[in-house]
C-alpha positions in Angstrom: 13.9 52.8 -27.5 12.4 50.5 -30.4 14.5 47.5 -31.3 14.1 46.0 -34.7 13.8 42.1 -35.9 17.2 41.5 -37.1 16.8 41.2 -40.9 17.0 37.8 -42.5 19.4 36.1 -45.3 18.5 34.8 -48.7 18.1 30.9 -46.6 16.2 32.6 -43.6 13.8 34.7 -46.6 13.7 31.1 -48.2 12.4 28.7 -44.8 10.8 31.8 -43.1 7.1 30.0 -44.4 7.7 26.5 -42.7 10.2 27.9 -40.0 7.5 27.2 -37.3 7.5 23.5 -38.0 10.8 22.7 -37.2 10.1 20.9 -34.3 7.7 19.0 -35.6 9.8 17.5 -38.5 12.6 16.9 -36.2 10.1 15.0 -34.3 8.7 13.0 -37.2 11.7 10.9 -37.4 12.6 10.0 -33.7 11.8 6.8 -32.9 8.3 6.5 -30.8 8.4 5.2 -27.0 5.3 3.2 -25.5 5.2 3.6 -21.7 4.1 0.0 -20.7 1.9 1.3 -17.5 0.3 -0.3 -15.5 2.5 -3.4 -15.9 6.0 -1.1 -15.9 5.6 1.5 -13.5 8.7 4.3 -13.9 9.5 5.8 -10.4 8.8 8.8 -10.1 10.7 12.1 -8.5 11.5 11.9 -4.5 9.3 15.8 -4.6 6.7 14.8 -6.7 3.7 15.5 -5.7 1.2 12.9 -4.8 -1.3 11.6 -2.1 -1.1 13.8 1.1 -0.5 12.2 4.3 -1.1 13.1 7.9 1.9 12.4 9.6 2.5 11.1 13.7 5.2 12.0 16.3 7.3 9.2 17.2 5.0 8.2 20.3 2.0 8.0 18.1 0.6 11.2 18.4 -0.7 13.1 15.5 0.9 16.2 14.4 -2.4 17.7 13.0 -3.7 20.8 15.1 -6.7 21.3 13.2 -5.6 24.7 13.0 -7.3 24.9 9.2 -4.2 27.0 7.9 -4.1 24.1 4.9 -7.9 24.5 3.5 -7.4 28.0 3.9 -4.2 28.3 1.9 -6.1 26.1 -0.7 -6.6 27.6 -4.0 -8.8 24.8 -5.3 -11.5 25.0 -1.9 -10.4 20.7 -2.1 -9.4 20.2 1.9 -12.2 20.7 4.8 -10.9 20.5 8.5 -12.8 20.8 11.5 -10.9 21.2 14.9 -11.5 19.1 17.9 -10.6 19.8 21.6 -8.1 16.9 23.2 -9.4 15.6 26.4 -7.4 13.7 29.4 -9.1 10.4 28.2 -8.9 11.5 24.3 -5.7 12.9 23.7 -5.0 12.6 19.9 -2.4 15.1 19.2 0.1 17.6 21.8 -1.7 20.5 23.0 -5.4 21.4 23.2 -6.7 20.8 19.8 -6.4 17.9 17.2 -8.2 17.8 13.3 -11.7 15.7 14.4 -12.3 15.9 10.6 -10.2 16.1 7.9 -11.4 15.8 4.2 -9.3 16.2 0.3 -11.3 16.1 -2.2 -9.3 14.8 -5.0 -12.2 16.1 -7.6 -10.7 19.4 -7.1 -7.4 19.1 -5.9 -4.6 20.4 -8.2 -1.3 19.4 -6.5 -0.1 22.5 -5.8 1.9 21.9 -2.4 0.7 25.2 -0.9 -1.5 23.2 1.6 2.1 21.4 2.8 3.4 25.3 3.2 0.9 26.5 5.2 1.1 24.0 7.3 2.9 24.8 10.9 3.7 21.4 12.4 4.5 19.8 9.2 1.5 17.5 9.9 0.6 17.6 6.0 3.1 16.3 3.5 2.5 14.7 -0.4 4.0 11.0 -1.1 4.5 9.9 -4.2 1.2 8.3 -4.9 -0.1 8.8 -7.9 -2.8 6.4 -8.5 -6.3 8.0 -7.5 -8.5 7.1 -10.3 -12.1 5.4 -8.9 -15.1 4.4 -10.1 -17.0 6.7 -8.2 -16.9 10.2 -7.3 -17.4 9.6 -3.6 -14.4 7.9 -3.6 -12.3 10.5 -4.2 -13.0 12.7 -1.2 -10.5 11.2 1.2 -11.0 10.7 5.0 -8.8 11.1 7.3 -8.3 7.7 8.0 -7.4 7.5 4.7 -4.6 10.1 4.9 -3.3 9.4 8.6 0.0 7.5 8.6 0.3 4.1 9.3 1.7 3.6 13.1 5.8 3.2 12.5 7.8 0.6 14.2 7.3 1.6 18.2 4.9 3.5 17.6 1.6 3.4 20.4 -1.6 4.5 18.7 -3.9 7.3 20.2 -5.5 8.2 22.0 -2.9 8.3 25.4 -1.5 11.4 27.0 1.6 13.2 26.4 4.9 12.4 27.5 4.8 12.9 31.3 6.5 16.4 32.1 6.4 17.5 28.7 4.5 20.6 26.6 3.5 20.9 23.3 6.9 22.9 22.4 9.2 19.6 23.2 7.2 17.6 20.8 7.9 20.6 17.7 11.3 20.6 18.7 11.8 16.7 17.9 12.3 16.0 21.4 10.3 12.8 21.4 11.7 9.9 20.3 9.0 7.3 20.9 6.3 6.3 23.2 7.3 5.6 27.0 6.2 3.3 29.5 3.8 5.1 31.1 1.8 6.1 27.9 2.1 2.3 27.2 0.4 1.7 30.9 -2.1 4.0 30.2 -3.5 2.2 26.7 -2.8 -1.2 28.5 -5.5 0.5 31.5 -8.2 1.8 29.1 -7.5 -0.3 25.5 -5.9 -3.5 26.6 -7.1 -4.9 23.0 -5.5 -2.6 21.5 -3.0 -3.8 18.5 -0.5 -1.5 19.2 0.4 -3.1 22.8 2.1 -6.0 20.6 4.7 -4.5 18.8 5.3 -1.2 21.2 9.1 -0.2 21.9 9.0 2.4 25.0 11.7 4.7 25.5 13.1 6.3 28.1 11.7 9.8 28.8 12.1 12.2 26.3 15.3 14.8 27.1 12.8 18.2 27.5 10.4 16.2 29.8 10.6 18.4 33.0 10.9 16.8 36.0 
């Protein structure tokens, strides 16, 4: 079936040549608006997407696997991750691995969010940080001490163990609320500089710590 262009009037014959710049004479006439940035700075959308971060459990802990599911899902080749194996005395994240390296460059990245998707701890997440212009091209490609959150309220930085009596399932499930005592022994034992130590709330133990 072949539908036709429903025909014109004697007006629609008349404009047909200049039809196509309609918007641009209704445009002529509205009044221009100067965004004053850098000095006025308009917020911008709570799911626009922005800086990555590398998120922590409430203890400290980072969620990051170092499973690579994020640079693989990356259409732009911008994020390199290289797994690490947790030890007793380096424990950075629940479970047996943790991301050693993790790398954006923001020379190629496009801000698609499909890193954030693939991820399956939701350790990667985009802020609303927009500002990534630098003089240099090196700094661009983002460390992961760049991206890592900052340590929360309570929060006890790693390296320390897990929750005593726990597995890397309670801390998915959002059964840890917060560093305890005996994770705040342990850093006291083996980093009593540590900066952490100062401002650390410990909880009581988290409700799927087995006994």
């Amino acid at each position: 079936m072949r539908f036709e262009r429903d025909p014109k009037g004697p007006l629609g014959e008349i404009f047909a040549p200049v039809a196509g710049f309609g918007v641009t004479f209704s445009s002529m006439f509205r009044p221009m608006v100067t965004e004053q940035y850098p000095f006025e700075k308009v917020p911008t959308q709570p799911r626009y997407h922005g800086r990555h971060q590398l998120n922590r459990y409430p203890d400290g802990l980072e969620k990051c696997i170092g499973c690579e599911l994020c640079a693989w899902a990356c259409p732009a080749d911008a994020i390199f991750v290289q797994g690490g194996d947790n030890q007793p005395e380096e424990q950075y994240s629940p479970g047996e691995r943790y991301g050693r390296v993790y790398q954006i460059n923001y020379l190629r990245c496009i801000f698609c969010g499909l890193c954030i998707e693939a991820c399956p701890t939701r350790a990667l997440t985009m802020t609303n940080e927009y500002e990534l212009a630098g003089p240099t091209r090196e700094g661009l490609i983002y460390e992961k001490q760049d991206l890592l959150a900052p340590l929360a309220d309570g929060m006890l930085a790693a390296p320390h163990p897990m929750v005593a009596g726990t597995e890397d399932d309670d801390y998915y499930r959002g059964d840890i609320t917060g560093p305890t005592q005996d994770q705040v022994e342990w850093v006291r034992a083996n980093r009593p500089d540590d900066a952490s130590l100062a401002a650390v709330r410990p909880v009581a133990a988290a409700k799927g710590a087995r006994q």
